[in-house]
PyMOL Python script that loads the backbone (N, CA, C, O; Angstrom):
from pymol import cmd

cmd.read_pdbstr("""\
ATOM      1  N   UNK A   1       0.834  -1.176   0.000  1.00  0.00           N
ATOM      2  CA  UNK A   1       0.000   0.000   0.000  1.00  0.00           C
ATOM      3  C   UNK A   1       0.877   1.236   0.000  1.00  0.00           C
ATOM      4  O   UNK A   1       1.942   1.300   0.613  1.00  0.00           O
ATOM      5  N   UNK A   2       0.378   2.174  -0.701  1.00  0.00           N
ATOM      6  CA  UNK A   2       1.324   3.500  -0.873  1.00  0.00           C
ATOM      7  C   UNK A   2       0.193   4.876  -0.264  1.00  0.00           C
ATOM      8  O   UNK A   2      -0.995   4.993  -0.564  1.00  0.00           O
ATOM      9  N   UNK A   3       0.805   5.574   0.427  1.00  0.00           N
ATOM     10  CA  UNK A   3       0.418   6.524   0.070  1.00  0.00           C
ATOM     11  C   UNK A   3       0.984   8.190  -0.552  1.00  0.00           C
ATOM     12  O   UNK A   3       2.167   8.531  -0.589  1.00  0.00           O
ATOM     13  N   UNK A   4      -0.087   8.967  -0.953  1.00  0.00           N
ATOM     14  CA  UNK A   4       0.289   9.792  -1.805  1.00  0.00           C
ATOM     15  C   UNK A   4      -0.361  10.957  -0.944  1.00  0.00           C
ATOM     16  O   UNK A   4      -1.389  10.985  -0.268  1.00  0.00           O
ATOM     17  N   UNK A   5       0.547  11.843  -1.196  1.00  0.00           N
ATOM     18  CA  UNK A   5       0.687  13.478  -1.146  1.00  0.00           C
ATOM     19  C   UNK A   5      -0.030  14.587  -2.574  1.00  0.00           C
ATOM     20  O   UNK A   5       0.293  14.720  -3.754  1.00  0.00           O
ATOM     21  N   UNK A   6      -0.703  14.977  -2.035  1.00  0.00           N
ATOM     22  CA  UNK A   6      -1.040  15.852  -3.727  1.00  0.00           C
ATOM     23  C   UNK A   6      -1.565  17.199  -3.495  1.00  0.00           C
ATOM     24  O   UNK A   6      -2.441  17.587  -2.721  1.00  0.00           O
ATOM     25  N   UNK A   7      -0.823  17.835  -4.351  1.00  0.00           N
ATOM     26  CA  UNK A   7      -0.870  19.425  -4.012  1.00  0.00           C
ATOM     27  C   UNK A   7      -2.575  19.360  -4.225  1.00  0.00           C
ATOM     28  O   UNK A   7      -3.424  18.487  -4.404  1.00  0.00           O
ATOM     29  N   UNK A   8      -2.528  20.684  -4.104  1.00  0.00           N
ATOM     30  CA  UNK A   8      -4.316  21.143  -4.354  1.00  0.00           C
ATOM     31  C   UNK A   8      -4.896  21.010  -5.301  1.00  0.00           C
ATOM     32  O   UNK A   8      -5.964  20.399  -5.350  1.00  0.00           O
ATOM     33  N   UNK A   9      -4.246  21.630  -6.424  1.00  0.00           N
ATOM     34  CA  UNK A   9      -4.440  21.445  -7.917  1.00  0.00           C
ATOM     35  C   UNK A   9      -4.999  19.718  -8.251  1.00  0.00           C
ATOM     36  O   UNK A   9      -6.152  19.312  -8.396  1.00  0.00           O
ATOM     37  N   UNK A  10      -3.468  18.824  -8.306  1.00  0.00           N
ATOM     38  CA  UNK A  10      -3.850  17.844  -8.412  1.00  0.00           C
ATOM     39  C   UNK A  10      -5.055  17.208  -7.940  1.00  0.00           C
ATOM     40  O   UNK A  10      -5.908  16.863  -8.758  1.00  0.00           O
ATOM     41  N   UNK A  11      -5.221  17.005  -6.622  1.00  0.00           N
ATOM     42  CA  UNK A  11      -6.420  16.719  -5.561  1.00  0.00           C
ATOM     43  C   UNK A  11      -7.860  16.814  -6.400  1.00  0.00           C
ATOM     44  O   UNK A  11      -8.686  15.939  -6.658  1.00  0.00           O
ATOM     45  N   UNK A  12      -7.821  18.224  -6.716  1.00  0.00           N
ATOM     46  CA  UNK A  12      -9.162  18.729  -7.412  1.00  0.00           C
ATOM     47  C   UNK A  12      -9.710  17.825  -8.719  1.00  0.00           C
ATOM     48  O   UNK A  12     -10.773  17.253  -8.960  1.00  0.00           O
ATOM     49  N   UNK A  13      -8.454  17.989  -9.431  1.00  0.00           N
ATOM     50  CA  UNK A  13      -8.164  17.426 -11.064  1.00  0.00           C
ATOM     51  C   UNK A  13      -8.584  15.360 -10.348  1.00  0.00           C
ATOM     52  O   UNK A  13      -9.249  14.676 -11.126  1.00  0.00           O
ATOM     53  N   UNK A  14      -8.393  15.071  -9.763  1.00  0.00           N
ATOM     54  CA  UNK A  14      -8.367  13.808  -8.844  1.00  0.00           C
ATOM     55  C   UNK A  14      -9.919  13.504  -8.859  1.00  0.00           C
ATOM     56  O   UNK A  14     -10.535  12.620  -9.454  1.00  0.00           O
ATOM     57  N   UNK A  15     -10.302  14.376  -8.130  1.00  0.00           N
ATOM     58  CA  UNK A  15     -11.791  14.188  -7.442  1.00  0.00           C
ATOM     59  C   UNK A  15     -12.987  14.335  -8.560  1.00  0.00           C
ATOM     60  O   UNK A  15     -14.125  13.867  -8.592  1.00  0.00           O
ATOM     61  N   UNK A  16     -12.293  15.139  -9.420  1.00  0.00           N
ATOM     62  CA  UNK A  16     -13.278  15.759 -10.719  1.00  0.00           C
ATOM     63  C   UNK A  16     -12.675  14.542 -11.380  1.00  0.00           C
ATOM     64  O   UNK A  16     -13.718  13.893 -11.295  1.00  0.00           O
ATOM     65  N   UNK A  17     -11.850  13.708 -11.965  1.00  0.00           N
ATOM     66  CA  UNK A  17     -12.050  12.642 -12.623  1.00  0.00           C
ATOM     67  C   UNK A  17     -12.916  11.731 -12.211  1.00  0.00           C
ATOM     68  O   UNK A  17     -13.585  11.074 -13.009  1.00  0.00           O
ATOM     69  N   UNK A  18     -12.994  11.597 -10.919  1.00  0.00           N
ATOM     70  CA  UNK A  18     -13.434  10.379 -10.117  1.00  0.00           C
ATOM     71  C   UNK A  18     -14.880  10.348  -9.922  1.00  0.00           C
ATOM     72  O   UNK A  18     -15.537   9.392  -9.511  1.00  0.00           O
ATOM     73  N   UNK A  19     -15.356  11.654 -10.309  1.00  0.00           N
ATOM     74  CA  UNK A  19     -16.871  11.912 -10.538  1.00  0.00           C
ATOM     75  C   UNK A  19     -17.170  11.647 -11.796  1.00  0.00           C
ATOM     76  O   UNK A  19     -18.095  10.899 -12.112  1.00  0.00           O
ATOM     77  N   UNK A  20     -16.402  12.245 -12.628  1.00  0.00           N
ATOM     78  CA  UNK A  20     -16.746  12.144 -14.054  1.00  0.00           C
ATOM     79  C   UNK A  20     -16.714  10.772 -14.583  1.00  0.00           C
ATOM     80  O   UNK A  20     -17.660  10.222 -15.145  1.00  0.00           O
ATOM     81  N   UNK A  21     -15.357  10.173 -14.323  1.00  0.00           N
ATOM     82  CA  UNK A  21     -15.709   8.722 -14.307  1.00  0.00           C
ATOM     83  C   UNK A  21     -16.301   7.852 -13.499  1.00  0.00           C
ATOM     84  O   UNK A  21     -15.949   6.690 -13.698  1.00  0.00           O
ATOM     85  N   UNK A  22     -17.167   8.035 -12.561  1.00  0.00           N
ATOM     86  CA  UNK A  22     -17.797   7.182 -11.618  1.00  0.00           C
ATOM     87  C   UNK A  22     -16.632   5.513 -11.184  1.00  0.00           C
ATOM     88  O   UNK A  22     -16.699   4.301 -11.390  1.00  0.00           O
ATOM     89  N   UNK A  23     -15.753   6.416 -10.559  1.00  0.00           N
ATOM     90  CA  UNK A  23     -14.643   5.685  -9.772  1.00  0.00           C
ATOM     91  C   UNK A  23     -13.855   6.258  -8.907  1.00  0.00           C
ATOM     92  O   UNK A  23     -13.508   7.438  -8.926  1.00  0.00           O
ATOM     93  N   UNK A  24     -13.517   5.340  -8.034  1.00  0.00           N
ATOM     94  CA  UNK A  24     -12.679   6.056  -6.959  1.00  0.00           C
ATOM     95  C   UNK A  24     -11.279   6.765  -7.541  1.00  0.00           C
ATOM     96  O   UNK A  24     -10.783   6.755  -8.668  1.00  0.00           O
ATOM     97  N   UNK A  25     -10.789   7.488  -6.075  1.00  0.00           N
ATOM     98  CA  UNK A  25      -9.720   8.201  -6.416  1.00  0.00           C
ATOM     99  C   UNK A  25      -9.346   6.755  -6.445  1.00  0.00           C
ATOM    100  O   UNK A  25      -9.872   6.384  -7.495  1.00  0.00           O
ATOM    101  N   UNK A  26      -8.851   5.888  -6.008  1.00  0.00           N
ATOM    102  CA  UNK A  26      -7.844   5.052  -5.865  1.00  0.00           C
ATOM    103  C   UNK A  26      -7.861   4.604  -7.484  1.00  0.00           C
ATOM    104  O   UNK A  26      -6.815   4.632  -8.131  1.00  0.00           O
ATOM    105  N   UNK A  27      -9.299   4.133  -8.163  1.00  0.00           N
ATOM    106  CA  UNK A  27      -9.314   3.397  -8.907  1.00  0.00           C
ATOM    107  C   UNK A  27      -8.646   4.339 -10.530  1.00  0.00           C
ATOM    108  O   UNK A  27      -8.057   4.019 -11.562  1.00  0.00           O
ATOM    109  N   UNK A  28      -9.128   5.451  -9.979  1.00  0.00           N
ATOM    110  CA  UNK A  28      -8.360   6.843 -10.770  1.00  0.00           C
ATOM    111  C   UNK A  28      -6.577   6.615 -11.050  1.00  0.00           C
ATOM    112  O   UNK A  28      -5.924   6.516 -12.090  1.00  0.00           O
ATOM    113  N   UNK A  29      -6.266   6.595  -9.868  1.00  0.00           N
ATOM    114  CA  UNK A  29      -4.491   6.697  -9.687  1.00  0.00           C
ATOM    115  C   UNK A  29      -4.202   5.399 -10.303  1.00  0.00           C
ATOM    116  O   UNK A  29      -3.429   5.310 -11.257  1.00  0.00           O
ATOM    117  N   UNK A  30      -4.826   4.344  -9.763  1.00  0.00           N
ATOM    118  CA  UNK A  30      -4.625   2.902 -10.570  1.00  0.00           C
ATOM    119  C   UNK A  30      -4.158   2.592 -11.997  1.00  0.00           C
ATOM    120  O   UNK A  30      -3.055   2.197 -12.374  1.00  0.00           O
ATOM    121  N   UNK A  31      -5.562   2.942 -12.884  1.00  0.00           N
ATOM    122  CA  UNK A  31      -5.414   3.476 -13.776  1.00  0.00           C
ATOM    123  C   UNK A  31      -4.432   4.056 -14.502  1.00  0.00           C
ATOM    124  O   UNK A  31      -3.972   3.601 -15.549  1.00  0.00           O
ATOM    125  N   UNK A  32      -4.168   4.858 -14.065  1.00  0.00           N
ATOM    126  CA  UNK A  32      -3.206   5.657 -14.612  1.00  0.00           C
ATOM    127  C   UNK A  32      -1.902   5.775 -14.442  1.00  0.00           C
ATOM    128  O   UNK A  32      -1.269   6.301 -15.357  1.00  0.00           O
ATOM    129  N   UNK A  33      -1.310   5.395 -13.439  1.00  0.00           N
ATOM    130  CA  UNK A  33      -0.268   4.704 -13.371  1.00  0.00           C
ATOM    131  C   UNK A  33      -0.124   3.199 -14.235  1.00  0.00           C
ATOM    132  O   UNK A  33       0.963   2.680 -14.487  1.00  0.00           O
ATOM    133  N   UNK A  34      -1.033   2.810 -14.501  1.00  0.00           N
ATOM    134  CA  UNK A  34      -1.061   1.102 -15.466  1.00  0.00           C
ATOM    135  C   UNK A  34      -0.726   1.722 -17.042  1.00  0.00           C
ATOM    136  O   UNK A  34       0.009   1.273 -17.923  1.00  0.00           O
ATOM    137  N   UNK A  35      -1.525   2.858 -17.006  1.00  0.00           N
ATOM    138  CA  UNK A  35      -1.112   3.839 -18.428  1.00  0.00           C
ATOM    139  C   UNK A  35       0.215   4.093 -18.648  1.00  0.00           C
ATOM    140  O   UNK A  35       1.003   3.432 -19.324  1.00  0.00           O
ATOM    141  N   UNK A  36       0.391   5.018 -18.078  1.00  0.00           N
ATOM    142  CA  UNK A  36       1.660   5.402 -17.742  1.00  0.00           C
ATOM    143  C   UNK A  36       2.786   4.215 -18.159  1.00  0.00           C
ATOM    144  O   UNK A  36       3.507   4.305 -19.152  1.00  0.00           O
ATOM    145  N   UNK A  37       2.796   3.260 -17.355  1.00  0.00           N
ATOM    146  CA  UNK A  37       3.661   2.301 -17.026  1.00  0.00           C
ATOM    147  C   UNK A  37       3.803   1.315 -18.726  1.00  0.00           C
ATOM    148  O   UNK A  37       4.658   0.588 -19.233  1.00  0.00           O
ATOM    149  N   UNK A  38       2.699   1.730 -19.049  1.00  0.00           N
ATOM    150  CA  UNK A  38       2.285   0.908 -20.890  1.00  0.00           C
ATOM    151  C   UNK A  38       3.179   1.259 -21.711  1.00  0.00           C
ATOM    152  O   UNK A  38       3.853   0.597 -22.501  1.00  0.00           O
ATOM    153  N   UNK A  39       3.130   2.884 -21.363  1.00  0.00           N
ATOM    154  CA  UNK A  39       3.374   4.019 -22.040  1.00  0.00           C
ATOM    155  C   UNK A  39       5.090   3.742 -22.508  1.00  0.00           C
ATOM    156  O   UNK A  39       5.639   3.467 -23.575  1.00  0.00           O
ATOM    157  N   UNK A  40       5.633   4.008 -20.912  1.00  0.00           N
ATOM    158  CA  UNK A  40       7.151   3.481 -20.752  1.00  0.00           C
ATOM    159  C   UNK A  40       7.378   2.363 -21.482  1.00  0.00           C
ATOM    160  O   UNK A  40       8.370   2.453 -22.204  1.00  0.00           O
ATOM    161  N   UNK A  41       6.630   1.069 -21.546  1.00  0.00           N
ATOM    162  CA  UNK A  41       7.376  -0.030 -21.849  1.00  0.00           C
ATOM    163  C   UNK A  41       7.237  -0.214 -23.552  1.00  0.00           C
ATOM    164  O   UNK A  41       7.943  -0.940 -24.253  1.00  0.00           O
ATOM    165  N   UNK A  42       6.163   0.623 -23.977  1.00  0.00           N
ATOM    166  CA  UNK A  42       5.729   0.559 -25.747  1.00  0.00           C
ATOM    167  C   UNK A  42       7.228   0.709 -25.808  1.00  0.00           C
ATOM    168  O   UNK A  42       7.841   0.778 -24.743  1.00  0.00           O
ATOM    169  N   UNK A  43       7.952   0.772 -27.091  1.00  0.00           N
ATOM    170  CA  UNK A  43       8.687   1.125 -28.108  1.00  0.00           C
ATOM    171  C   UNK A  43       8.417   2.328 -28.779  1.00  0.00           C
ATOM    172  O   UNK A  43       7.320   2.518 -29.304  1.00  0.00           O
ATOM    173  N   UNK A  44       9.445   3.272 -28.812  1.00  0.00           N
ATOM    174  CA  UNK A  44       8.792   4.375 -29.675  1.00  0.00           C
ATOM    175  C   UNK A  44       9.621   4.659 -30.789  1.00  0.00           C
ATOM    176  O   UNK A  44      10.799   4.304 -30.739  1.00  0.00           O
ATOM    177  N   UNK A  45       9.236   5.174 -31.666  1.00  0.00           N
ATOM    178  CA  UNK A  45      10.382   5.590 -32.910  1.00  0.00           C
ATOM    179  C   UNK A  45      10.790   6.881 -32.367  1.00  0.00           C
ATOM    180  O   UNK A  45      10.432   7.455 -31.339  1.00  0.00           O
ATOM    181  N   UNK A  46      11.881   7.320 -33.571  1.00  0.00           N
ATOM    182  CA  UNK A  46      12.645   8.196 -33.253  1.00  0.00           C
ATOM    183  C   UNK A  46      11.498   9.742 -33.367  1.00  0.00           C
ATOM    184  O   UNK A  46      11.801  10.786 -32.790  1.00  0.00           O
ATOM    185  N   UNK A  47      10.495   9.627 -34.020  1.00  0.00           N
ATOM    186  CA  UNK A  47       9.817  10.520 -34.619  1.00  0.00           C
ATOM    187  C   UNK A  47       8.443  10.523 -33.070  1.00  0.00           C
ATOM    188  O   UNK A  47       7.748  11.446 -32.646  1.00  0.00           O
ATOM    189  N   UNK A  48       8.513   9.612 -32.792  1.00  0.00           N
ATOM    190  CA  UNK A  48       7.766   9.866 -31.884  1.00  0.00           C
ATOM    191  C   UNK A  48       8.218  10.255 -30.339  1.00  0.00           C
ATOM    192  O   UNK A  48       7.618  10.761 -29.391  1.00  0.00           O
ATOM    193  N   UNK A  49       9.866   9.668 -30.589  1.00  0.00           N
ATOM    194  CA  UNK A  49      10.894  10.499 -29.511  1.00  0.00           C
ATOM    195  C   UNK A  49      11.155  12.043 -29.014  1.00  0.00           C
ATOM    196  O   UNK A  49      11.251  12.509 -27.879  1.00  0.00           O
ATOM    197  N   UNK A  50      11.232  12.644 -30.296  1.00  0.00           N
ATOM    198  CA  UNK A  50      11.061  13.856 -30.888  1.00  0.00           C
ATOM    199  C   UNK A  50      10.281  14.469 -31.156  1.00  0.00           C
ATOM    200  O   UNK A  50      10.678  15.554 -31.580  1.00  0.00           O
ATOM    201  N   UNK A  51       8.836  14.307 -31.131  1.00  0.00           N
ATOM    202  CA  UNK A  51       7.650  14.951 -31.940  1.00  0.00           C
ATOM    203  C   UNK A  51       7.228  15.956 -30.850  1.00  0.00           C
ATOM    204  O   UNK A  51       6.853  16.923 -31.513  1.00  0.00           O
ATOM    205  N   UNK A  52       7.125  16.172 -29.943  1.00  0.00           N
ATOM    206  CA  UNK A  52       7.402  17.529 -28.716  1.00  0.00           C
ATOM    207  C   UNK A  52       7.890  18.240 -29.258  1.00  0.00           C
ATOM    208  O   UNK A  52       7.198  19.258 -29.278  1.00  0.00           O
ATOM    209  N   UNK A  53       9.053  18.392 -29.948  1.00  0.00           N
ATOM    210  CA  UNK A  53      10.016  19.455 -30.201  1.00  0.00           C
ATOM    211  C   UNK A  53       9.869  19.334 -31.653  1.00  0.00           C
ATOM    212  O   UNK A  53      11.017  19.520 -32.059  1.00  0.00           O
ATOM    213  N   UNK A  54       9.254  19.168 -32.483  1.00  0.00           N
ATOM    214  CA  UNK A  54       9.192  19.516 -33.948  1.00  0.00           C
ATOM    215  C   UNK A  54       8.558  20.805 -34.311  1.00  0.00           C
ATOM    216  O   UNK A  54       7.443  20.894 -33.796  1.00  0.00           O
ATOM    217  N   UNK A  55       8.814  21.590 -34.855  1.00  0.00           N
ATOM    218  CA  UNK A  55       8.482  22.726 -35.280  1.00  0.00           C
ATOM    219  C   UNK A  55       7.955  23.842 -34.096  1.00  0.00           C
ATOM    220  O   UNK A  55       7.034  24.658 -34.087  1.00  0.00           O
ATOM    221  N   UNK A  56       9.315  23.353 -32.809  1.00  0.00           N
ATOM    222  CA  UNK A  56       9.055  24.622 -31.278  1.00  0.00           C
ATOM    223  C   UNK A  56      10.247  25.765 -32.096  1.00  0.00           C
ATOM    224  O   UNK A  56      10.202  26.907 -31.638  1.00  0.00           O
ATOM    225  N   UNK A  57      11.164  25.557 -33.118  1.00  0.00           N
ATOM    226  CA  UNK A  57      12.252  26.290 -32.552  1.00  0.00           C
ATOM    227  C   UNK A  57      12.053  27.242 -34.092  1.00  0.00           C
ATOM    228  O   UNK A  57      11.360  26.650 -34.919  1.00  0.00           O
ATOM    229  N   UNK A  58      12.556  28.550 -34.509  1.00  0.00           N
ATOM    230  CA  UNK A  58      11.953  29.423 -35.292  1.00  0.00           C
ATOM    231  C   UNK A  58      13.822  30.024 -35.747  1.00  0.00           C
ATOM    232  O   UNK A  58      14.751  30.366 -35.015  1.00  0.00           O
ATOM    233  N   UNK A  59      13.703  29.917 -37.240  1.00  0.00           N
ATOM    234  CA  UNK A  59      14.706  30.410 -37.322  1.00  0.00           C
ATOM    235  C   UNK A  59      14.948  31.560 -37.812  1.00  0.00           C
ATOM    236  O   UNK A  59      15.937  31.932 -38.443  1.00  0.00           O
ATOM    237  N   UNK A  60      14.253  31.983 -37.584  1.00  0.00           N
ATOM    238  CA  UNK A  60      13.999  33.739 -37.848  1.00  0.00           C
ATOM    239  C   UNK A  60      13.831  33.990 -39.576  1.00  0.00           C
ATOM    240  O   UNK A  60      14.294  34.979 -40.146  1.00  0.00           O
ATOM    241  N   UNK A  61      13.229  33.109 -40.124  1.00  0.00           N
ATOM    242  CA  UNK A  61      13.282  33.479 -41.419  1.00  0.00           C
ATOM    243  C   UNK A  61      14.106  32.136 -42.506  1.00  0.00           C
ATOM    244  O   UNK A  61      13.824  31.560 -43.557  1.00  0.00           O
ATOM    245  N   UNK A  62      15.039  32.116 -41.674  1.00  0.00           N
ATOM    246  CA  UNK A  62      16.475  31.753 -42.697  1.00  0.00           C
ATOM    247  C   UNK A  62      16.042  30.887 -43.513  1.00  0.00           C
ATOM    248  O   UNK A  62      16.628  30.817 -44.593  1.00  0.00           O
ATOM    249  N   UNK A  63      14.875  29.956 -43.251  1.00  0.00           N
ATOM    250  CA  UNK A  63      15.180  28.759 -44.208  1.00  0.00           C
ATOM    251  C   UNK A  63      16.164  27.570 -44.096  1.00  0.00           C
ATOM    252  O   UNK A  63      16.343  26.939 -45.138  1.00  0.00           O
ATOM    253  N   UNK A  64      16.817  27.178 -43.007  1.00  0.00           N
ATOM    254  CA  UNK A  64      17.898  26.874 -43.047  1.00  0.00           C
ATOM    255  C   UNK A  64      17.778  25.568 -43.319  1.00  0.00           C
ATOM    256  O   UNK A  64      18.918  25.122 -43.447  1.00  0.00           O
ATOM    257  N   UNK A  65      16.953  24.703 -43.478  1.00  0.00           N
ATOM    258  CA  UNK A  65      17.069  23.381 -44.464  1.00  0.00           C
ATOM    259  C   UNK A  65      16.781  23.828 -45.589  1.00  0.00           C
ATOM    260  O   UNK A  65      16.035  22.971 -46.062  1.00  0.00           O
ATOM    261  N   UNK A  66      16.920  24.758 -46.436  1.00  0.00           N
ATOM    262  CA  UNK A  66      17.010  24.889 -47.980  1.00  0.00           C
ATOM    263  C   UNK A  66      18.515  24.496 -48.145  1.00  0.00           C
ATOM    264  O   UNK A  66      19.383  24.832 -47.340  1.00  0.00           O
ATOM    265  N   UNK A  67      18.696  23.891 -49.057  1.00  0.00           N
ATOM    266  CA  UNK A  67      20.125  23.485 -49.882  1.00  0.00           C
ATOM    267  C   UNK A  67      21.031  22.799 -48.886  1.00  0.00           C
ATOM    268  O   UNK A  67      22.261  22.857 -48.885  1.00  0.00           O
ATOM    269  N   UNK A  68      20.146  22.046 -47.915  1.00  0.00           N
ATOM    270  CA  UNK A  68      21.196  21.591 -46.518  1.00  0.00           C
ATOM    271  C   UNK A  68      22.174  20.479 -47.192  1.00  0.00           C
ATOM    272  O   UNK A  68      23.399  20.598 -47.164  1.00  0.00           O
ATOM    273  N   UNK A  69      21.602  19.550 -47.708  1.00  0.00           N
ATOM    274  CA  UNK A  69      22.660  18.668 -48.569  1.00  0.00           C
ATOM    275  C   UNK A  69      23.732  19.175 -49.403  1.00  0.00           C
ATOM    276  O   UNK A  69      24.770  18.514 -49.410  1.00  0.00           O
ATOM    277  N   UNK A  70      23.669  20.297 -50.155  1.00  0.00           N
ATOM    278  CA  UNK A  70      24.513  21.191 -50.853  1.00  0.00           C
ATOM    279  C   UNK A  70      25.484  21.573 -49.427  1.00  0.00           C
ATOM    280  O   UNK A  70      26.422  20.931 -48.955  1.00  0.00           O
ATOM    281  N   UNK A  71      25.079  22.420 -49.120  1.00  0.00           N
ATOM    282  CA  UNK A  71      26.348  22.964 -48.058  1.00  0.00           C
ATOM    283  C   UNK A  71      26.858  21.851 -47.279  1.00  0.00           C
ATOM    284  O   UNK A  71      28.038  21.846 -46.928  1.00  0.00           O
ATOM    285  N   UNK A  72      25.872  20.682 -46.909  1.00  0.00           N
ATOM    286  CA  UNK A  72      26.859  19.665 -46.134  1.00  0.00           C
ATOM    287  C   UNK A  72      27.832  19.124 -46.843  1.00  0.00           C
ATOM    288  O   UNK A  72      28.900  18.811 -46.317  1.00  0.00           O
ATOM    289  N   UNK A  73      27.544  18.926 -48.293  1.00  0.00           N
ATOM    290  CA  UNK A  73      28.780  18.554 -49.657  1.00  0.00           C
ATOM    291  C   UNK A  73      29.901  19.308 -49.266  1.00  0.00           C
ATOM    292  O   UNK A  73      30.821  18.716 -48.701  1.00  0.00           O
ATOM    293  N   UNK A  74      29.992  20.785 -49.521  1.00  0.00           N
ATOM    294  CA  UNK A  74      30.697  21.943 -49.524  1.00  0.00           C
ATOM    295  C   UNK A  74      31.476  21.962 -48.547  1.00  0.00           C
ATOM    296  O   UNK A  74      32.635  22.347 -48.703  1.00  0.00           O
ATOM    297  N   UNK A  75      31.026  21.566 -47.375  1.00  0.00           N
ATOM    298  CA  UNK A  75      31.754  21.839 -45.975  1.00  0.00           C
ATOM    299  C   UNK A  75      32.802  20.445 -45.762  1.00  0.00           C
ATOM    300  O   UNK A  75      33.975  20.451 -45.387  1.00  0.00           O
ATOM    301  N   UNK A  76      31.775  19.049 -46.210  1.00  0.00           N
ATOM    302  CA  UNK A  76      32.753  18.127 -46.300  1.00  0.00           C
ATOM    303  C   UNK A  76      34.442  18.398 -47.431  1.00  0.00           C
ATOM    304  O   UNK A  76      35.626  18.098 -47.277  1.00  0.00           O
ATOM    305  N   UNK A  77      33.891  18.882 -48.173  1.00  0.00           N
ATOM    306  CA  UNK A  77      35.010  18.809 -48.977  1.00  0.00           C
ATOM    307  C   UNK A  77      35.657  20.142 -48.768  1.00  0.00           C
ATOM    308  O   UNK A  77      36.819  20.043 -49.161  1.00  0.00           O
ATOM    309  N   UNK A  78      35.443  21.185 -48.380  1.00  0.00           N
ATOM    310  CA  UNK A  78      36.601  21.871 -47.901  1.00  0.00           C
ATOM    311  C   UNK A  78      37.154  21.058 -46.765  1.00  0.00           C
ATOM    312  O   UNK A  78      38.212  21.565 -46.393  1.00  0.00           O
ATOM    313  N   UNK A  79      36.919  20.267 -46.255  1.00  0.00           N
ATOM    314  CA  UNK A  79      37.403  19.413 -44.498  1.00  0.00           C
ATOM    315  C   UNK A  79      38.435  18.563 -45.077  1.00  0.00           C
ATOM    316  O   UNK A  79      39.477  18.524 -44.424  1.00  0.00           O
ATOM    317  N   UNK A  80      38.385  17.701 -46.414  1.00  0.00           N
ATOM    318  CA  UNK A  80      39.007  16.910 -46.931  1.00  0.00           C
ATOM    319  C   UNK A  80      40.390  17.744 -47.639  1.00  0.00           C
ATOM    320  O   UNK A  80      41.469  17.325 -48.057  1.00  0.00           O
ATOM    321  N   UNK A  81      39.964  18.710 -47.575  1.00  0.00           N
ATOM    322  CA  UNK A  81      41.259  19.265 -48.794  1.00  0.00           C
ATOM    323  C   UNK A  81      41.814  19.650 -47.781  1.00  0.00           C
ATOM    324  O   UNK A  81      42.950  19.188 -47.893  1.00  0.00           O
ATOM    325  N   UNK A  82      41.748  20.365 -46.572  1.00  0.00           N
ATOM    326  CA  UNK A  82      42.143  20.801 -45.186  1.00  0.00           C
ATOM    327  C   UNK A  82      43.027  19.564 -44.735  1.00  0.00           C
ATOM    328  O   UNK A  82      44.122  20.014 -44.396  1.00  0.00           O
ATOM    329  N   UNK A  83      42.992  18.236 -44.601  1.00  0.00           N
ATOM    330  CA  UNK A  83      43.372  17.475 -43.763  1.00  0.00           C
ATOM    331  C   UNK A  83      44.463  17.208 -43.933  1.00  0.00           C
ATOM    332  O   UNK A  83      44.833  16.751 -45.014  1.00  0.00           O
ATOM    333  N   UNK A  84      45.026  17.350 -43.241  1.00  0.00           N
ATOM    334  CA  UNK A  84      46.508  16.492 -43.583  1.00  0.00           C
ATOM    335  C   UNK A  84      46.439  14.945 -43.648  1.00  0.00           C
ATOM    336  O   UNK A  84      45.800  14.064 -43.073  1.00  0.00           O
ATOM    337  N   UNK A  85      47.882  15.057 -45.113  1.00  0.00           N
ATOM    338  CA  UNK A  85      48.037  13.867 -45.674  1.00  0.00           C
ATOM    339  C   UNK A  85      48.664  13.077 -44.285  1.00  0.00           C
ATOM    340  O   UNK A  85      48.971  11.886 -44.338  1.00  0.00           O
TER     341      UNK A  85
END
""", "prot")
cmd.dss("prot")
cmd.show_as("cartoon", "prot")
cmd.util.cbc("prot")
cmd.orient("prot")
């Protein structure tokens, strides 16, 4: 048996599920921790690793995947002519 601490917020958000779903808090936390715990053990791809952060960050305009393969060419091969033999 565990018990739990829960700010106010939570508590509320708690009690209002537990009505809405006609179940206890306990059967509430149950729940959802079994979710949770699903959640963790699925497999995820890389796209679904990442998909939070897809299109958060703004690059002011630039475009900067236009011609990204071009300049990654460009940069490799100035690196190659750079290297010592």
């Amino acid at each position: 048996m565990a018990n739990v601490r829960l700010d106010i917020r939570t508590e509320t958000a708690l009690k209002r599920l537990s009505v809405r779903r006609g179940q206890t808090r306990s059967e509430v936390i149950r729940e959802a921790i079994t979710r949770l715990a699903d959640e963790e053990a699925a497999p995820r791809s890389a796209y679904q690793q990442l998909e939070a952060f897809i299109g958060t960050v703004d690059s002011g305009g630039k475009q900067l995947s236009t011609d990204t393969g071009k300049r990654l060419s460009e940069l490799l091969k100035r690196t190659v002519r750079c290297a010592p033999s």
